[in-house]
MDAnalysis code that builds the backbone (N, CA, C; Angstrom):
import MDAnalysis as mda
import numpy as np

u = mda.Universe.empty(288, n_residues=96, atom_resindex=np.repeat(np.arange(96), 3), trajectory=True)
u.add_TopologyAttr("name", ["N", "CA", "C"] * 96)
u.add_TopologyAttr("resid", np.arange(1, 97))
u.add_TopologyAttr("resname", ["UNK", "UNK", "UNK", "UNK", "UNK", "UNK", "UNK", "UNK", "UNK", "UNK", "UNK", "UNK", "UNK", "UNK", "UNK", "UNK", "UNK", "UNK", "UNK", "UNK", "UNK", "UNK", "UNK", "UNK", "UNK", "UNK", "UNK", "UNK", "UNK", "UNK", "UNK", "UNK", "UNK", "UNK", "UNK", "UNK", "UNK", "UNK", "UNK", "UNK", "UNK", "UNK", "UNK", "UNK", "UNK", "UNK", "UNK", "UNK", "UNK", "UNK", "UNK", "UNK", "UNK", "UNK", "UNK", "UNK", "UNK", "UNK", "UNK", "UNK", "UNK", "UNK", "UNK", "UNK", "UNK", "UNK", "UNK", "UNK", "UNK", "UNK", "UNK", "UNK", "UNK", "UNK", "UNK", "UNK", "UNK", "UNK", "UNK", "UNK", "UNK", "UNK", "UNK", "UNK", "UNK", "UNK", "UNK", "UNK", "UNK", "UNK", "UNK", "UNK", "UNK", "UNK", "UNK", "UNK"])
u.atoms.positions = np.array([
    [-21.314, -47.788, -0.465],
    [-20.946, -46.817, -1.483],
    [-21.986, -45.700, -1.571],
    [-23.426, -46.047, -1.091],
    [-24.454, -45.083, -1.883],
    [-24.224, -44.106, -0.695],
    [-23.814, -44.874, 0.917],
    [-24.276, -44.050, 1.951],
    [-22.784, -42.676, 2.188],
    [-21.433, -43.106, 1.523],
    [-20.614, -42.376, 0.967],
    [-20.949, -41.498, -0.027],
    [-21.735, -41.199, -0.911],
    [-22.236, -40.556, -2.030],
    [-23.351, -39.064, -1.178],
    [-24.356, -40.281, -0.212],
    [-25.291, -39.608, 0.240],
    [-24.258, -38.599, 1.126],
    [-23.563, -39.068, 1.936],
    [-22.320, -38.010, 2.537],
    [-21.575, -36.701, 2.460],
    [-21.331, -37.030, 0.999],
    [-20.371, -36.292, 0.336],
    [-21.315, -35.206, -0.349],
    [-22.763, -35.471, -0.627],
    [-23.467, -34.639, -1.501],
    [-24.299, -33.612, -0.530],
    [-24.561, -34.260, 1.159],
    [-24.542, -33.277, 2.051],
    [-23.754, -32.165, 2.618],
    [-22.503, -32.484, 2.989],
    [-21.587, -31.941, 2.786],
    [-21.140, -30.885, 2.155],
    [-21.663, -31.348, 0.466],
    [-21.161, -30.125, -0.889],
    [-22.483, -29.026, -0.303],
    [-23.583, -29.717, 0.004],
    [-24.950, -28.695, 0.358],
    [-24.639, -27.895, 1.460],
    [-24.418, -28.617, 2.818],
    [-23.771, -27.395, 3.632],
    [-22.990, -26.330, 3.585],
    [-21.414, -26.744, 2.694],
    [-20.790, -25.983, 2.235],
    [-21.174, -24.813, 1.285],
    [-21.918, -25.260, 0.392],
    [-22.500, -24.309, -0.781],
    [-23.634, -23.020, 0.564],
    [-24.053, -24.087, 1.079],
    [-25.003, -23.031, 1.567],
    [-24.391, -21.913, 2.605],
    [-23.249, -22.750, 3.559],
    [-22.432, -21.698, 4.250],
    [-21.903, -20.485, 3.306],
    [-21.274, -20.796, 2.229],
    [-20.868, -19.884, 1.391],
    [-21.834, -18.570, 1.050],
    [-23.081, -19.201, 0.554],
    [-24.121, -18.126, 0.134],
    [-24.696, -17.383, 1.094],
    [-24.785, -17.756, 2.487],
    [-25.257, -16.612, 3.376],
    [-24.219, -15.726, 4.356],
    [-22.693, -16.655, 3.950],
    [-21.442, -15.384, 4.066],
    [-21.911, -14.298, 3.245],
    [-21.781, -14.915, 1.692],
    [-21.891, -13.718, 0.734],
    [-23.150, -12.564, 0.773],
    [-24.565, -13.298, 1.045],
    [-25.225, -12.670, 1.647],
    [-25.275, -11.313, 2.793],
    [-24.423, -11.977, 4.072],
    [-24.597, -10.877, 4.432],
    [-23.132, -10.040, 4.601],
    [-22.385, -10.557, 3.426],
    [-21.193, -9.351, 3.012],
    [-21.897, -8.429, 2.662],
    [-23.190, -8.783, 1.506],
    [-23.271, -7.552, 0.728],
    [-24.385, -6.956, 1.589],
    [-24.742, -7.203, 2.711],
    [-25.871, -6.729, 3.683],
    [-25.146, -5.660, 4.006],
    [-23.896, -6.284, 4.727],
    [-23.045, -4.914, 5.538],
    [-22.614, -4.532, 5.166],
    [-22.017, -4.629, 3.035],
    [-21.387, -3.619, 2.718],
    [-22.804, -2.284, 2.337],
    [-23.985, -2.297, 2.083],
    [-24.745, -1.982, 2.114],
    [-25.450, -0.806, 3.284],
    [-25.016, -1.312, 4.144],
    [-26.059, -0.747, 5.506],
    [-24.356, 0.344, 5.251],
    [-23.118, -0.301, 5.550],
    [-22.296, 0.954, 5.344],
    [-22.357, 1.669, 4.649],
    [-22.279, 1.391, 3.422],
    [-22.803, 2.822, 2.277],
    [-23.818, 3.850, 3.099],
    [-24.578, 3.131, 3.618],
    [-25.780, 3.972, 3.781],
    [-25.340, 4.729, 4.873],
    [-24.759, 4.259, 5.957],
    [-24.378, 4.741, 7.138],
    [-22.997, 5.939, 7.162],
    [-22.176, 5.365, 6.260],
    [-21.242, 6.691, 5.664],
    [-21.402, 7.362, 4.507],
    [-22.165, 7.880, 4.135],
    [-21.731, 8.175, 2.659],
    [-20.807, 8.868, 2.373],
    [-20.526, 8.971, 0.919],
    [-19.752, 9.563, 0.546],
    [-19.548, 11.588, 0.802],
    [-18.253, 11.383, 1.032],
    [-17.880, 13.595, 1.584],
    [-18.370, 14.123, -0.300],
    [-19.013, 15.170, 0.273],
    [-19.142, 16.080, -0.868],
    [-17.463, 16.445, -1.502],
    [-17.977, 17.321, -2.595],
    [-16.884, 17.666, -3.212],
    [-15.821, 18.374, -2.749],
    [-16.762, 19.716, -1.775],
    [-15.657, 20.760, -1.157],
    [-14.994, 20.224, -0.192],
    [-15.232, 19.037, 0.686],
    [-15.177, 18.579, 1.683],
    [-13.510, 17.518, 1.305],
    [-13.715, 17.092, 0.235],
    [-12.569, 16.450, 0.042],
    [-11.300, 17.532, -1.014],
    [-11.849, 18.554, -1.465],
    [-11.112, 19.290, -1.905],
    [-10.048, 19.841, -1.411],
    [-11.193, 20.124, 0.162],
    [-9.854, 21.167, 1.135],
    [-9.369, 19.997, 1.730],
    [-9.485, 18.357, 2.005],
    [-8.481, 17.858, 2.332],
    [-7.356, 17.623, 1.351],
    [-7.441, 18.245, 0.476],
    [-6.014, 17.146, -0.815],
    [-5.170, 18.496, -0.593],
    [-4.337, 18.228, -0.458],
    [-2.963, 19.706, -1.070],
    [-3.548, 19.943, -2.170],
    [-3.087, 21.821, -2.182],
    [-3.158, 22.146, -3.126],
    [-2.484, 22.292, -4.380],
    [-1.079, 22.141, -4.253],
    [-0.099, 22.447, -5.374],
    [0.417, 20.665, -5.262],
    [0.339, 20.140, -6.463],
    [1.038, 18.846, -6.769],
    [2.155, 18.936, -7.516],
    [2.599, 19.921, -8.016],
    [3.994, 19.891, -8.698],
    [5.173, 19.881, -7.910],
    [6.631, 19.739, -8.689],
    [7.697, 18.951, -7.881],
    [8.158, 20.692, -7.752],
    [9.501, 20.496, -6.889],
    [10.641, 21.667, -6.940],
    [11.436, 21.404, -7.985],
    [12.391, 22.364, -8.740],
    [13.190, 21.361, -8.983],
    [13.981, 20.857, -8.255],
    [14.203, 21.061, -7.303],
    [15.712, 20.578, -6.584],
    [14.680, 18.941, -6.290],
    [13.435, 18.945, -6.302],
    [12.671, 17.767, -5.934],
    [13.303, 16.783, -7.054],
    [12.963, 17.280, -8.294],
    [12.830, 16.618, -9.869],
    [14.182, 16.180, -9.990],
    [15.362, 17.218, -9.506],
    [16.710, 16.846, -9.587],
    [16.845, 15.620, -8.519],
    [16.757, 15.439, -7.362],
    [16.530, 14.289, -6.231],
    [16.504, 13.324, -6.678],
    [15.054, 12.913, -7.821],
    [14.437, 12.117, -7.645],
    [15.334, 11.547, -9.181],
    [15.837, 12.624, -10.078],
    [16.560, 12.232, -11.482],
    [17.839, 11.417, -10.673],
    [18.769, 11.807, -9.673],
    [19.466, 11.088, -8.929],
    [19.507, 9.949, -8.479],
    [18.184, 9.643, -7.434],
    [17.979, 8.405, -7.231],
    [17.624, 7.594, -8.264],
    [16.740, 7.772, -9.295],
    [16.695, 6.684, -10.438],
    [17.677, 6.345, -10.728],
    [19.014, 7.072, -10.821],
    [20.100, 6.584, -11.198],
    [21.201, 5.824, -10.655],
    [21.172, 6.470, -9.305],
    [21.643, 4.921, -8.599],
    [20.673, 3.563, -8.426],
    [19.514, 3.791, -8.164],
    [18.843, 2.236, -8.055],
    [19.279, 1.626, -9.863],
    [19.297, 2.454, -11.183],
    [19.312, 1.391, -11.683],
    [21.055, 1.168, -12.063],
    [21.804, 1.717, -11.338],
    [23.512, 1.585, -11.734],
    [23.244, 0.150, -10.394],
    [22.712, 0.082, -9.450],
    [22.678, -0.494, -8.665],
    [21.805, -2.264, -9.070],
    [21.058, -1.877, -9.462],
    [20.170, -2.934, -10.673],
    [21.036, -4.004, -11.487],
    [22.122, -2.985, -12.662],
    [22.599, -3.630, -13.109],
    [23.997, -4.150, -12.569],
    [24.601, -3.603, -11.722],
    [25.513, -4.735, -10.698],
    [24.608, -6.212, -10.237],
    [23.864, -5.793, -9.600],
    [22.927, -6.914, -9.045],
    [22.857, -7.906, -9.781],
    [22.667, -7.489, -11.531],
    [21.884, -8.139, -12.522],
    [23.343, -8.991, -13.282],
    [24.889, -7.907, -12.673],
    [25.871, -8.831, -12.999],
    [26.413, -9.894, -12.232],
    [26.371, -9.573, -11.172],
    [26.416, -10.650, -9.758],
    [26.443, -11.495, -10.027],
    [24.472, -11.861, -10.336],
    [23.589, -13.188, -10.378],
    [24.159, -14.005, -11.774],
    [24.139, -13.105, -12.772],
    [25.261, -13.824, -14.162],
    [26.382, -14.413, -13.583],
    [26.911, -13.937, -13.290],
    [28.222, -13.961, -12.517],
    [28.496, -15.658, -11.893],
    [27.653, -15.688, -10.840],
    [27.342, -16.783, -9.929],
    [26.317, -17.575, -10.438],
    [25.733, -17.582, -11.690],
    [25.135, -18.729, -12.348],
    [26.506, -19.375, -13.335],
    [27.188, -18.560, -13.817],
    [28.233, -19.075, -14.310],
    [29.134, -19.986, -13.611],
    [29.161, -19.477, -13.042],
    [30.279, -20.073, -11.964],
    [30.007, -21.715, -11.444],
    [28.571, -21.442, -10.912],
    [27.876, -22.746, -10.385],
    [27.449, -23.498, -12.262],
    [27.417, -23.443, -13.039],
    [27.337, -24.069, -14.128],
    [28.761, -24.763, -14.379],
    [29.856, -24.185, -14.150],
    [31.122, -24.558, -14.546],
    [31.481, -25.462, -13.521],
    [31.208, -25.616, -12.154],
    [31.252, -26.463, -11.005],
    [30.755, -27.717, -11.293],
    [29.249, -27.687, -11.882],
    [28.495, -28.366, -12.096],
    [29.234, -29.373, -13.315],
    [29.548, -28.605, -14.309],
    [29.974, -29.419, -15.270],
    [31.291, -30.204, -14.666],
    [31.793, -29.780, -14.247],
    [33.512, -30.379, -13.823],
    [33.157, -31.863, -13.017],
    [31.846, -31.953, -12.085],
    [31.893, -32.889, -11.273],
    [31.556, -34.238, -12.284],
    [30.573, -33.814, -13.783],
    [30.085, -34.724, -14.507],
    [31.395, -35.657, -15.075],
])
């Protein structure tokens, strides 16, 4: 029993210790990267973003469209599944 104990408590030590020098040198190499990329200045990421973020309307109209079929589409779906839980409930009961 003791030499099962002595086993199991090596074991938890290896493990614990594998763990801590993963984590170790995660934060080594997340480290040396920071250092090795830093971060783009301001102008640098400025001129990558587009400049205008607003919609068209014909965009705003699109997109008022599609919301409206996914959720006309939603609630079919949402009658279906009613639908066919009913159904299989009433099956269910008949066999009792």
């Amino acid at each position: 029993m003791q030499d099962l104990l002595t086993n199991a408590a090596e074991l938890m030590l290896v493990g614990l210790g594998v763990v801590f020098v993963f984590l170790v040198l995660l934060t080594l190499v997340t480290y040396l990267l920071v250092f090795l990329c830093p971060e783009r200045e301001a102008s640098e990421v400025e001129a990558a973003s587009p400049r205008s973020t607003s919609a068209t309307p014909a965009q705003v109209a699109a997109i008022g469209v599609a919301v409206q079929r996914f959720r006309a589409s939603a609630k079919r779906s949402a009658k279906n599944v009613a639908a066919n839980a009913h159904k299989t409930n009433d099956n269910n009961q008949g066999d009792s």
